[in-house]
Rosetta silent file (secondary structure, phi, psi, omega in degrees, C-alpha in Angstrom):
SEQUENCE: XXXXXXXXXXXXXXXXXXXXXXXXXXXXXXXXXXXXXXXXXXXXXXXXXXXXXXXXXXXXXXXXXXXXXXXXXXXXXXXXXXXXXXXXXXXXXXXXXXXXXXXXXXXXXXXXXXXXXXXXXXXXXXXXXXXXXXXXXXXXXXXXXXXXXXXXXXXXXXXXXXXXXXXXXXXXXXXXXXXXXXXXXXXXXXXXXXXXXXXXXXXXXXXXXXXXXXXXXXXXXXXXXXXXXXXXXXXXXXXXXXXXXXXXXXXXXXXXXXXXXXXXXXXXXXXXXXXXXXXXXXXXXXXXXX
SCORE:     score description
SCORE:     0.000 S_00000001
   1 L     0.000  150.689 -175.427  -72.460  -28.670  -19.022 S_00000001
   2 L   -81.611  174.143  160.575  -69.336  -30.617  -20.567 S_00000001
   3 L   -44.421  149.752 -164.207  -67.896  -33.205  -18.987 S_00000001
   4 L   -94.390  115.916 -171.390  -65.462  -31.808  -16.410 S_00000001
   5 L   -96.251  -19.257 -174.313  -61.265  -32.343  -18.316 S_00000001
   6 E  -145.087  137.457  165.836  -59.181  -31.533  -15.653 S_00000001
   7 E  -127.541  133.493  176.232  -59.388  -31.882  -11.549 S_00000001
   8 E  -108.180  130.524 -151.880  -57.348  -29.901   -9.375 S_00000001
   9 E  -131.643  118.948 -151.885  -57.046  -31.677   -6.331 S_00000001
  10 E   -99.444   96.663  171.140  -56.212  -29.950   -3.355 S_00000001
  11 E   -98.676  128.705 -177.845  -55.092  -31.749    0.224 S_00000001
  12 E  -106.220  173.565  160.836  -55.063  -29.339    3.024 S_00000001
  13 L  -171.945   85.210 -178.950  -54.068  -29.306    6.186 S_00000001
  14 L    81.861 -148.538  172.946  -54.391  -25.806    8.095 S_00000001
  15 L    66.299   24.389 -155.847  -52.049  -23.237    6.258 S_00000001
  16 H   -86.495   -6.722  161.989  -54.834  -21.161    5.062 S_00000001
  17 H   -30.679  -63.787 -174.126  -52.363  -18.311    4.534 S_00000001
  18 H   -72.490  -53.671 -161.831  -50.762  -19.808    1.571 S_00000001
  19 H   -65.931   -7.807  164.191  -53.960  -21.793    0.453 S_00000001
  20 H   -67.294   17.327 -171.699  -55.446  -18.550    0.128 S_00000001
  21 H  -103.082  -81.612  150.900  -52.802  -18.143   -2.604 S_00000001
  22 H   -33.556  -42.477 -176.478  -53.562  -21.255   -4.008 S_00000001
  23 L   -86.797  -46.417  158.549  -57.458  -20.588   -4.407 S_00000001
  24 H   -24.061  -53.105 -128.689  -56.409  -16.871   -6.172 S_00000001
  25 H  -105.601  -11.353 -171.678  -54.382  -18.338   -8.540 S_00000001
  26 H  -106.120   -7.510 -153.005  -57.201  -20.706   -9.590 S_00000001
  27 H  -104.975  -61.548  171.924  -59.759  -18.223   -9.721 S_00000001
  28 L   -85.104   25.332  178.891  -57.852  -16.375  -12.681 S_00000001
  29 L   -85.580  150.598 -170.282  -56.941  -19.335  -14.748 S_00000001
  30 L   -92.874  -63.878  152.925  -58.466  -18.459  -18.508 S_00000001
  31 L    -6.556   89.842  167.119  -58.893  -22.446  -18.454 S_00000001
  32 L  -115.558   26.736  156.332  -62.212  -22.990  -17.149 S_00000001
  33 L  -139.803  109.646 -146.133  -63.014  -26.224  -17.225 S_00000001
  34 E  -122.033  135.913  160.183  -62.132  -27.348  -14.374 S_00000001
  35 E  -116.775 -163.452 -156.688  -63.418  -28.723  -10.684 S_00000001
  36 E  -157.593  113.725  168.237  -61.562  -27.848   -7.208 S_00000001
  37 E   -97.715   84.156 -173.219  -61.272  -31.043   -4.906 S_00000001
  38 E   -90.923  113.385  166.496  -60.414  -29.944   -1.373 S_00000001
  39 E  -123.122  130.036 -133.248  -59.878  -32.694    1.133 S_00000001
  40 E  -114.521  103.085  150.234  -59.426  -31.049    4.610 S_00000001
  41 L   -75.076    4.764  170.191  -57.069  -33.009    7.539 S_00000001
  42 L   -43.542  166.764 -179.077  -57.047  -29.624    9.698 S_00000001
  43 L  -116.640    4.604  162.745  -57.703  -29.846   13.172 S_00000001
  44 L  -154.006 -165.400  172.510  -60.145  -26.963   12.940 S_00000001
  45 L  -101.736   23.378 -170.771  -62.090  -25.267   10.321 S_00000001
  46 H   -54.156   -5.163  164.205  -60.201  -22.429    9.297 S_00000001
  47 H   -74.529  -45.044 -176.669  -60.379  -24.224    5.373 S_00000001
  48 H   -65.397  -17.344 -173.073  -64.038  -24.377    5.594 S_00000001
  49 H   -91.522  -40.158 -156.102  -64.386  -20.652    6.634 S_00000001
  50 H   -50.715  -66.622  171.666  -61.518  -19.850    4.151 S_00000001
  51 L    -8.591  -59.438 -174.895  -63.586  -21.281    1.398 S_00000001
  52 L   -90.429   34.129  167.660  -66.998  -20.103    1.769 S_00000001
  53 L  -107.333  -20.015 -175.696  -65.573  -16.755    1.191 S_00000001
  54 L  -126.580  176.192 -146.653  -64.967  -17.485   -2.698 S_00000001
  55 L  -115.257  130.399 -171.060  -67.287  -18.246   -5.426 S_00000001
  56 L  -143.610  -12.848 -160.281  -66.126  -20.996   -7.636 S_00000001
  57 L    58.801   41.083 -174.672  -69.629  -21.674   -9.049 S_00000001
  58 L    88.749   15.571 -173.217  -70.417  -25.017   -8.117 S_00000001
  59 L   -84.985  -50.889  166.877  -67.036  -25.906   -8.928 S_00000001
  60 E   -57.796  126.883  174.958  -65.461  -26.715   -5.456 S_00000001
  61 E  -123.797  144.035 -156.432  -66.012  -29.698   -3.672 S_00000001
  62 E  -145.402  120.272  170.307  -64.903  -29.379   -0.066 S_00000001
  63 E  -127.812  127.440  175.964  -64.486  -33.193    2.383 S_00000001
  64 E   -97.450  113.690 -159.767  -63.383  -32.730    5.825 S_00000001
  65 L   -63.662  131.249  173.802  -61.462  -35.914    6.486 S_00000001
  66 L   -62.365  -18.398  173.435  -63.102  -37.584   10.192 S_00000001
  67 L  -171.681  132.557 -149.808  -59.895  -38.212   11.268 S_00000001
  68 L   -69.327  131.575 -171.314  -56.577  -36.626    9.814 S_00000001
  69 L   -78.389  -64.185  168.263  -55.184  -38.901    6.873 S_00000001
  70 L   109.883  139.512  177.799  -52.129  -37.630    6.947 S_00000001
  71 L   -67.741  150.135  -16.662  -49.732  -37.553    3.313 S_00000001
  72 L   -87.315    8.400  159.966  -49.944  -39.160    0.993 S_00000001
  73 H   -41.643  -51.855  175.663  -53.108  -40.564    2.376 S_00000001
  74 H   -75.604   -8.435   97.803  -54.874  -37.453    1.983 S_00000001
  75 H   -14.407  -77.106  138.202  -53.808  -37.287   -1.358 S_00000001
  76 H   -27.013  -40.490 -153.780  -55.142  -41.006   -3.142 S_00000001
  77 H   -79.717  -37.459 -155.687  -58.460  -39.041   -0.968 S_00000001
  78 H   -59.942  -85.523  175.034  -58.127  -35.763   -2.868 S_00000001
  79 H   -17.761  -34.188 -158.054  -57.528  -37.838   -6.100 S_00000001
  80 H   -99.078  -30.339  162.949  -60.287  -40.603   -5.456 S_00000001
  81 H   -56.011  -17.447 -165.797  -63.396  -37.514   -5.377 S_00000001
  82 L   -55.510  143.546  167.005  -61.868  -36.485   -9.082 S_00000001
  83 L  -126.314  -12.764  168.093  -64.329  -36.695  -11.856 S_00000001
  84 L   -53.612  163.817  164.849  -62.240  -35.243  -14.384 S_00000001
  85 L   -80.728  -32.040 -166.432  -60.161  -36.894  -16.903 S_00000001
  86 E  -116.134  143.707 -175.910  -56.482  -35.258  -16.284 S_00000001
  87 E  -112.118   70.899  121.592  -55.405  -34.946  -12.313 S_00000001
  88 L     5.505   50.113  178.184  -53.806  -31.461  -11.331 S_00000001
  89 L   -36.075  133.271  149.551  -52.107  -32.370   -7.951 S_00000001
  90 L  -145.064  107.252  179.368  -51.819  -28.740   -6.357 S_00000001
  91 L   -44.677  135.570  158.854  -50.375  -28.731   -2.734 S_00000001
  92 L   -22.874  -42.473  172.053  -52.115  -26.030   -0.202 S_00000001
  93 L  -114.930   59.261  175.661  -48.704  -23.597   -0.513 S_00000001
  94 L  -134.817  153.110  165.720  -48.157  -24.072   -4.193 S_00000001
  95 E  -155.218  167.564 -177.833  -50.304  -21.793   -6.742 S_00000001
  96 E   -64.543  152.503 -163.002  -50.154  -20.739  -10.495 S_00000001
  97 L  -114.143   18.872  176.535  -47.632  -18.451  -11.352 S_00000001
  98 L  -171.616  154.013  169.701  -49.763  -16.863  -14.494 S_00000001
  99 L   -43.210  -35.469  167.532  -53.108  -16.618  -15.574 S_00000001
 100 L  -137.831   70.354 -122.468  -52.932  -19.273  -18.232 S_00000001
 101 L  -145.119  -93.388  157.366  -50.882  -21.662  -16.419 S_00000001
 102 H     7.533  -76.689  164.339  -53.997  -24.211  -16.155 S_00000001
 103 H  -122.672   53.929  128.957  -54.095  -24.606  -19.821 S_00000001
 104 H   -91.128   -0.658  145.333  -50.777  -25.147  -20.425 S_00000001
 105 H   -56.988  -59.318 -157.524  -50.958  -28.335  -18.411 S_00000001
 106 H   -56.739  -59.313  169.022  -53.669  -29.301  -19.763 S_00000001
 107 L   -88.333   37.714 -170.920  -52.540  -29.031  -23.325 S_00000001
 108 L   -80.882  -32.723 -176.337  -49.220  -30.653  -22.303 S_00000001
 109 L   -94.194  -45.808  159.881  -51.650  -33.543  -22.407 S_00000001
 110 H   -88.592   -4.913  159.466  -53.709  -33.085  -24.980 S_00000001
 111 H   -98.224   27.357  164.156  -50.905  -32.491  -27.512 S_00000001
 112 H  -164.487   59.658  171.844  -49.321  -35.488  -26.897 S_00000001
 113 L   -22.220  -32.463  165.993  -51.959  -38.044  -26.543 S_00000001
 114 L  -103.017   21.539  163.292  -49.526  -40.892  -25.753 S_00000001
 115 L   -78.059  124.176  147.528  -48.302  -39.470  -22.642 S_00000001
 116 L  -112.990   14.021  165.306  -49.848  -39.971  -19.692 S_00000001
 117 E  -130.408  158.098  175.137  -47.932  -37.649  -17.480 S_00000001
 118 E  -148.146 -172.648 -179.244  -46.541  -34.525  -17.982 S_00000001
 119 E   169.797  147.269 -145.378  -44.633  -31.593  -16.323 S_00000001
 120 E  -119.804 -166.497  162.027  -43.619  -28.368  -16.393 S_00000001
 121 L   -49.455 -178.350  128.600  -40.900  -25.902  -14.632 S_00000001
 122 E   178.860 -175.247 -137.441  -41.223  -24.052  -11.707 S_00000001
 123 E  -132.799   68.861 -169.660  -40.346  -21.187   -9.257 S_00000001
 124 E   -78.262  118.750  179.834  -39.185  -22.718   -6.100 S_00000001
 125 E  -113.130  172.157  177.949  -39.825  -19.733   -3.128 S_00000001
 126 L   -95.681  178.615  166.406  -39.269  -19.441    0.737 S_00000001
 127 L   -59.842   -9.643  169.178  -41.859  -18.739    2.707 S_00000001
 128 L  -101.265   11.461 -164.347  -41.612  -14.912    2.209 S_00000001
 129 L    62.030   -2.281 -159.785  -41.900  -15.543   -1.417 S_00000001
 130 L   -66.331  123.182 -177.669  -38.861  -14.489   -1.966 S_00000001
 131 L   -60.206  114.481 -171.982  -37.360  -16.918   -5.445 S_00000001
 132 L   -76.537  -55.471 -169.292  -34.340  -19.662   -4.293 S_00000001
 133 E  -175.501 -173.415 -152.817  -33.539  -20.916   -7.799 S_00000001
 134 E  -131.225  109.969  140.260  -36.005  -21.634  -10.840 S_00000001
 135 E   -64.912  112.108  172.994  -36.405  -25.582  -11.019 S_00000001
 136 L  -169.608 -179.080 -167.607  -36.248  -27.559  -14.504 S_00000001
 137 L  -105.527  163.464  179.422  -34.708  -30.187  -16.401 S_00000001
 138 L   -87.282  167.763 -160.467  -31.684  -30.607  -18.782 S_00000001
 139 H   -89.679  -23.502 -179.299  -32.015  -31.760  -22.157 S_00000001
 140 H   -69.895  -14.242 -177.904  -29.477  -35.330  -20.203 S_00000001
 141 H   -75.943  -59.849 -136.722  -32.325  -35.349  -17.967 S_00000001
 142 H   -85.699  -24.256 -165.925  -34.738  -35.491  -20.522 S_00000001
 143 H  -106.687  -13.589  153.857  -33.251  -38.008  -22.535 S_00000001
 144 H   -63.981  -37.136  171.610  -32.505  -40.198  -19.140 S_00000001
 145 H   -70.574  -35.646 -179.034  -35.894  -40.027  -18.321 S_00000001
 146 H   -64.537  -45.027 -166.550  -37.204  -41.250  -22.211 S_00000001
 147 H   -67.186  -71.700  167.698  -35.205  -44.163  -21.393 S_00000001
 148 L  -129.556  107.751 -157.666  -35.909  -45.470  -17.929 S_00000001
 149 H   -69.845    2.004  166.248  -38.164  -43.345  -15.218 S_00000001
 150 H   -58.157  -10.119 -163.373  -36.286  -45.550  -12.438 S_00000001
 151 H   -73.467  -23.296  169.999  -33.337  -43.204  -12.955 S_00000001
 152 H   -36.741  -41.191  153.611  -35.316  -40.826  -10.446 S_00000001
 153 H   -40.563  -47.841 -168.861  -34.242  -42.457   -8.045 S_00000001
 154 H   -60.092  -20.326 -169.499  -30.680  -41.349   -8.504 S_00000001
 155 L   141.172  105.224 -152.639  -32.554  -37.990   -7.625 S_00000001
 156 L   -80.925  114.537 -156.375  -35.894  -36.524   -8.404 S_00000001
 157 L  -106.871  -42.532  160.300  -35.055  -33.815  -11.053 S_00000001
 158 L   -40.795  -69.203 -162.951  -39.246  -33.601  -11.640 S_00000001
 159 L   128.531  167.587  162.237  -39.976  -31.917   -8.992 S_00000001
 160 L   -53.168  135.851 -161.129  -42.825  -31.499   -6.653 S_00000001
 161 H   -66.733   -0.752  161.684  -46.017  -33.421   -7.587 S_00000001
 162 H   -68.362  -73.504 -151.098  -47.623  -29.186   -8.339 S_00000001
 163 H   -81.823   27.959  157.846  -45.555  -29.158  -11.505 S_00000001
 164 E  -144.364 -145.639  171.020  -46.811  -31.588  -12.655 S_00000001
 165 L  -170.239  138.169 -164.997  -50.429  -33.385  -14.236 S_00000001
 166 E  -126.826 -164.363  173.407  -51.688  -36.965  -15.588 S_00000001
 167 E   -76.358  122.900  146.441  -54.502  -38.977  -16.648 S_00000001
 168 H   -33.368  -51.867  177.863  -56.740  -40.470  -14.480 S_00000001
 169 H   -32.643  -29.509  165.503  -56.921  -43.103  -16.257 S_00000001
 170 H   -31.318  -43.966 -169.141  -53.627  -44.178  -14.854 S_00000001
 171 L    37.494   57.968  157.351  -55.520  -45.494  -11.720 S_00000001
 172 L   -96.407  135.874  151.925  -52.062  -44.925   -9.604 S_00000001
 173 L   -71.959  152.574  145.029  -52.139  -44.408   -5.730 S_00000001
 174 L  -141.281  164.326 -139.181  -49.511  -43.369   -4.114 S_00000001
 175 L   -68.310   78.597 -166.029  -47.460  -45.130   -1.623 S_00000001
 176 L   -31.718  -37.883 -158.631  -49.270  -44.832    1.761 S_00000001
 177 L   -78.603  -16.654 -165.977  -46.022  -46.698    3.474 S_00000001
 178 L  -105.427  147.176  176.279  -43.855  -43.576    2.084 S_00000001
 179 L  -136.600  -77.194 -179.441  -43.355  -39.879    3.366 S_00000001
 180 L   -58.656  -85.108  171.449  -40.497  -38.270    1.685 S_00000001
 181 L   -33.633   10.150 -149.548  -39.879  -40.621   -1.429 S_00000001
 182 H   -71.603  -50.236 -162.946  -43.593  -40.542   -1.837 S_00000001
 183 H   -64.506  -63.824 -162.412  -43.479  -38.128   -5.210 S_00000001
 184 H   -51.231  -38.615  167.666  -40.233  -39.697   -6.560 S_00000001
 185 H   -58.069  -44.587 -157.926  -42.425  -43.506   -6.218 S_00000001
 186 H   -76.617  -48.406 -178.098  -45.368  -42.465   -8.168 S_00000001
 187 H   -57.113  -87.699 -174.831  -43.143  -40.761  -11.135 S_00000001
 188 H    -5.340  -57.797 -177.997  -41.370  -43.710  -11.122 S_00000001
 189 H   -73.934  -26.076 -172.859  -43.966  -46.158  -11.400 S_00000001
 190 H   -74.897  -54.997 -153.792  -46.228  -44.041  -13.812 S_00000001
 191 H   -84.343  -27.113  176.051  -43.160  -43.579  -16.365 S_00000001
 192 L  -101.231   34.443  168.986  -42.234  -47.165  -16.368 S_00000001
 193 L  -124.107  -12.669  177.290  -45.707  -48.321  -17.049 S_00000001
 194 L   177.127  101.253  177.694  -45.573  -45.830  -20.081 S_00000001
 195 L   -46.509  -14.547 -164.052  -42.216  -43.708  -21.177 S_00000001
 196 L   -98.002  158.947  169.665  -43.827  -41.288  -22.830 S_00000001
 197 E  -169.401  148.762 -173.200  -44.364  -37.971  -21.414 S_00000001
 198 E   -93.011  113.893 -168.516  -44.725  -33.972  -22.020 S_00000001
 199 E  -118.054  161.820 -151.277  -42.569  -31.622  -20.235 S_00000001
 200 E  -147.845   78.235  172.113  -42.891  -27.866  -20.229 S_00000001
 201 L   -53.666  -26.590  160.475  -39.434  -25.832  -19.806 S_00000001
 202 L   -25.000  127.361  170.198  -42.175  -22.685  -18.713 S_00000001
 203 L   -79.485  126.790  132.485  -42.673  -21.839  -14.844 S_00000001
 204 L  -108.520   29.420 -172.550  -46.029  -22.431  -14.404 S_00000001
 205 E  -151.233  144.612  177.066  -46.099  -23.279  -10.629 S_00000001
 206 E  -120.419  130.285 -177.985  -44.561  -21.491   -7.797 S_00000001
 207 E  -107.590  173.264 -159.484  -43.628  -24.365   -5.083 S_00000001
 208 E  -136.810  105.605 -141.845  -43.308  -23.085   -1.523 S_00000001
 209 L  -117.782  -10.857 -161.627  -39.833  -25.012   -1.056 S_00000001
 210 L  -161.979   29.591 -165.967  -38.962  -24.085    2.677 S_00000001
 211 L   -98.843  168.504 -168.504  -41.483  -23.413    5.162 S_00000001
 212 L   -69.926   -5.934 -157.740  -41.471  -24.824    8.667 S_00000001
 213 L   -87.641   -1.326 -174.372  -44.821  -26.619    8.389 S_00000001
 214 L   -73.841  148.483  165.682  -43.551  -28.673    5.273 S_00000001
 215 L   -47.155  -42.904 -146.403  -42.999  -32.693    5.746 S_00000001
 216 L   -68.585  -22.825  165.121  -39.932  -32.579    4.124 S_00000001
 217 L   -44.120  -67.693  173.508  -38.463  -30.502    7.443 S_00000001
 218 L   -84.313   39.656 -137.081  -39.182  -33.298    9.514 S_00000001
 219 L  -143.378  -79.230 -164.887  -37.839  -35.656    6.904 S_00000001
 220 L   -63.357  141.111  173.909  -34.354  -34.482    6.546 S_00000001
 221 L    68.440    3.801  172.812  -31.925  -35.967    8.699 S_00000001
 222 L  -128.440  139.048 -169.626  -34.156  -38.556   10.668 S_00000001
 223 H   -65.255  -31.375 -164.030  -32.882  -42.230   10.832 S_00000001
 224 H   -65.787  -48.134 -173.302  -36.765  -43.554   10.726 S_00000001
 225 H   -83.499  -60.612 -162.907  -37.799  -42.009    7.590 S_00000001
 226 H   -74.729  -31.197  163.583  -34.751  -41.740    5.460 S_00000001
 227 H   -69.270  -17.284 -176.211  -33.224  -45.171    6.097 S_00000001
 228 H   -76.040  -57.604 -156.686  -36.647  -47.038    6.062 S_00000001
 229 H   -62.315  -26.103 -178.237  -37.881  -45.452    2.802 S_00000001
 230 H   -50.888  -74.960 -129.084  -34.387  -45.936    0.757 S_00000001
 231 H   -54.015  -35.710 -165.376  -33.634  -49.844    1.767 S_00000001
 232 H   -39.772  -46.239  175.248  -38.057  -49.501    0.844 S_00000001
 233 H   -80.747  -32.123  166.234  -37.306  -48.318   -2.746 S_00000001
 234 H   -45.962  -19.363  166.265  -34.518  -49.933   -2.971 S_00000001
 235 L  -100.703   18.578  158.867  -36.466  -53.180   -3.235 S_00000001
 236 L  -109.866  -11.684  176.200  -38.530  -51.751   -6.197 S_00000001
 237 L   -73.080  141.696  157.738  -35.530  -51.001   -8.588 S_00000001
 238 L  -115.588   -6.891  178.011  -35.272  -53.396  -11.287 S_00000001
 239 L  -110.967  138.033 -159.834  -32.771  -51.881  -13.291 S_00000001
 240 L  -102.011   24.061  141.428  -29.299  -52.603  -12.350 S_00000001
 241 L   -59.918  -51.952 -151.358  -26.880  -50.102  -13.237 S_00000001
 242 H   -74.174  -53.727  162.690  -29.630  -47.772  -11.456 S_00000001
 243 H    -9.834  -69.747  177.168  -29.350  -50.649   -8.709 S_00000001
 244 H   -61.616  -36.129  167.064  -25.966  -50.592   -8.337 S_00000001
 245 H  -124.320    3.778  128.378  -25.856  -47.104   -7.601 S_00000001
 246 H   -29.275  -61.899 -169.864  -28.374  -46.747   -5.741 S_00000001
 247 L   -67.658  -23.171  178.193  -26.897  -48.933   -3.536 S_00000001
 248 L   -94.481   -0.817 -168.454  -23.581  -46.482   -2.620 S_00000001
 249 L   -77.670  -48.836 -178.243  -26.420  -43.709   -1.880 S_00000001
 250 L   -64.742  -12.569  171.817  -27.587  -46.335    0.720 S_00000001
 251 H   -92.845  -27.452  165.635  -24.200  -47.382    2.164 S_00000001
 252 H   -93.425   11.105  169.027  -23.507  -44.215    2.594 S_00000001
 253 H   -68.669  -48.144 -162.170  -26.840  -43.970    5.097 S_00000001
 254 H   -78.521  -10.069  164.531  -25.659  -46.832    6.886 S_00000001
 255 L   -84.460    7.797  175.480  -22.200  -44.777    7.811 S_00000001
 256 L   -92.144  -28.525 -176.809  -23.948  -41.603    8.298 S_00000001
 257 L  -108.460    5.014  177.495  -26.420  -43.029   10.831 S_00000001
 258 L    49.111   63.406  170.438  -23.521  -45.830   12.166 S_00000001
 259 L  -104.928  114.911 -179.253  -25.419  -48.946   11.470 S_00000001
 260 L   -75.429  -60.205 -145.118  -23.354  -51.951   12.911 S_00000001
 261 L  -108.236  143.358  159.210  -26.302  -54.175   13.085 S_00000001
 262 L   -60.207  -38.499  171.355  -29.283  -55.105   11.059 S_00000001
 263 L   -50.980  -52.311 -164.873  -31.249  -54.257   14.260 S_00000001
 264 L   -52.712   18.193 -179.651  -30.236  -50.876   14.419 S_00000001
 265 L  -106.970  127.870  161.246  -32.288  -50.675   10.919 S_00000001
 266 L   -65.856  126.706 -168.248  -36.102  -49.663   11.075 S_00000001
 267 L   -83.394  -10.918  171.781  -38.240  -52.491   10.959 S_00000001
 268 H   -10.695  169.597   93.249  -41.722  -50.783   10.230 S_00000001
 269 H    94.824   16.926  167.087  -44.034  -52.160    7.686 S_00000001
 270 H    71.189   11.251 -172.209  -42.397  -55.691    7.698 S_00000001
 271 L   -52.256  148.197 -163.234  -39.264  -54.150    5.490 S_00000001
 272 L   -94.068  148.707  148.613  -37.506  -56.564    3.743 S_00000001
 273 L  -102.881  101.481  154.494  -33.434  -56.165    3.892 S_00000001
 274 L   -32.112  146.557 -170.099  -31.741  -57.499    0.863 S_00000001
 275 H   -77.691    1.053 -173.045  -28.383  -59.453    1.296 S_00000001
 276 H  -113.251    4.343  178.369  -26.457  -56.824   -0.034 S_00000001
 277 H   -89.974  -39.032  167.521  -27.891  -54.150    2.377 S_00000001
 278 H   -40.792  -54.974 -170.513  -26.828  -57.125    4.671 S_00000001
 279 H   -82.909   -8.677 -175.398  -23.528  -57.383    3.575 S_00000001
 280 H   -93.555  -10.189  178.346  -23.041  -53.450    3.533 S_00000001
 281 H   -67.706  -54.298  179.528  -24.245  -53.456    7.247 S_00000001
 282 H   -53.912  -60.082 -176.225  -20.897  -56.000    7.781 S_00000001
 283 H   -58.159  -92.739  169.549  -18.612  -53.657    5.537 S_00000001
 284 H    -0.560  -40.095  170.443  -19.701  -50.871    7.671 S_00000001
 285 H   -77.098  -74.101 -174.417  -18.709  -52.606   11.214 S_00000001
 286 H   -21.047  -82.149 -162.706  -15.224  -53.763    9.596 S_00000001
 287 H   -24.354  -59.404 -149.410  -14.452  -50.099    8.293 S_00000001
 288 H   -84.445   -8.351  149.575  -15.275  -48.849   12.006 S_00000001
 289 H   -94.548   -3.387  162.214  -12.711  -51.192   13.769 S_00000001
 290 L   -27.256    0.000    0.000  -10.101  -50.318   11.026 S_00000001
């Protein structure tokens, strides 16, 4: 048998509606060589039943995590069983949106050997499937992105980690300390360890953009997550235009959530506050006895 080129590496948790979607859509890729990484944080076994119902041919590897990892933990798990060379993140409600889908990732990769990430379109749906808007990039995106992948910050135009697939070889985690921002850290860090990369204007992924069971729902709109993880990336930019404007996204956090005080900032994880988050903390009281 050849060596195995690409693993698509699945983290579940429940959901077997959709991942029954997901396992379909993988079934009828013309691409077959391929393995299926399943790492299971469910609280019961409805993956494991789901499972043994299809036939992958020794292809599927199925680990039921001992105690729920939780994203993006469960994720670096999915990722760390891979034996392939190229890594095919595919989320539990995300699946291919054509038949040879597969290997046009794949040779997104092999036709442009000094990339090690790439990424394609895709076909962001509700939960009834019904299509919201067709996700992709601009040719100013594209040419923002050649320069420096920090610009993501300003607002992750990539996409969900389903559109897209890299090398192992990479050896990137991704940032256990992170929940939303998780996706937008990893491009980042991947693309500024090596600019080049292979994009795909094509849908070949349908993302599942708006169901209640997603993280980003309990995400939006909470002071814990979105103010820790900014000031958090905010102390990984190095380039300082991107810095710099960063920096009004985050000032406008601390008036949205009315932060007088550096206490009223979450303190998790030992986060560091920068003197200018400091000093925007200050601006912020002033404004409010104006």
């Amino acid at each position: 048998m050849n060596k195995v080129k690409v693993s698509i590496c699945i983290p579940t948790f429940n959901q077997i509606k959709f991942l029954k979607k997901t396992l379909d859509s993988i079934l009828i890729q013309t691409y077959q060589n391929y393995e299926i990484i399943i790492t299971d944080d469910s609280s019961n076994n409805s993956v494991k039943k789901l499972i043994n119902r299809y036939s992958f041919q020794g292809r599927l590897r199925y680990f039921k995590n001992k105690t729920a990892l939780k994203s993006p933990e469960n994720w670096n798990k999915s990722v760390g069983y891979a034996k392939g060379k190229y890594i095919k993140i595919l989320h539990h409600d995300d699946w291919f949106t054509k038949k040879d889908s597969l290997k046009k990732f794949v040779d997104l990769l092999d036709k442009n050997p000094k990339a090690d990430f790439a990424f394609s379109a895709s076909c962001d749906l509700n939960k009834d499937n019904k299509l919201l808007f067709t996700h992709k990039v601009n040719k100013n995106q594209i040419r923002s992105l050649n320069k420096n992948g920090e610009i993501l910050f300003l607002g992750n135009f990539i996409g969900a980690p389903s559109t897209t697939i890299y090398k192992r070889s990479i050896n990137q985690k991704y940032d256990k300390n992170l929940q939303w921002f998780v996706d937008v850290d990893f491009y980042a860090k991947v693309l500024s360890n090596n600019s080049n990369f292979a994009y795909s204007p094509e849908r070949l992924v349908n993302i599942t953009t708006d169901a209640n069971h997603q993280l980003t729902k309990k995400c939006v709109n909470n002071k814990e997550v979105e103010l820790f993880e900014s000031i958090y990336l905010y102390n990984k930019i190095k380039h300082a235009g991107i810095r710099i404007k960063y920096f009004m996204n985050l000032f406008y956090l601390l008036k949205k959530y009315q932060i007088f005080s550096i206490n009223d900032i979450p303190k998790k994880n030992k986060l560091k506050i920068p003197i200018e988050i400091k000093m925007g903390v200050k601006l912020n009281k002033l404004l409010k006895l104006l």
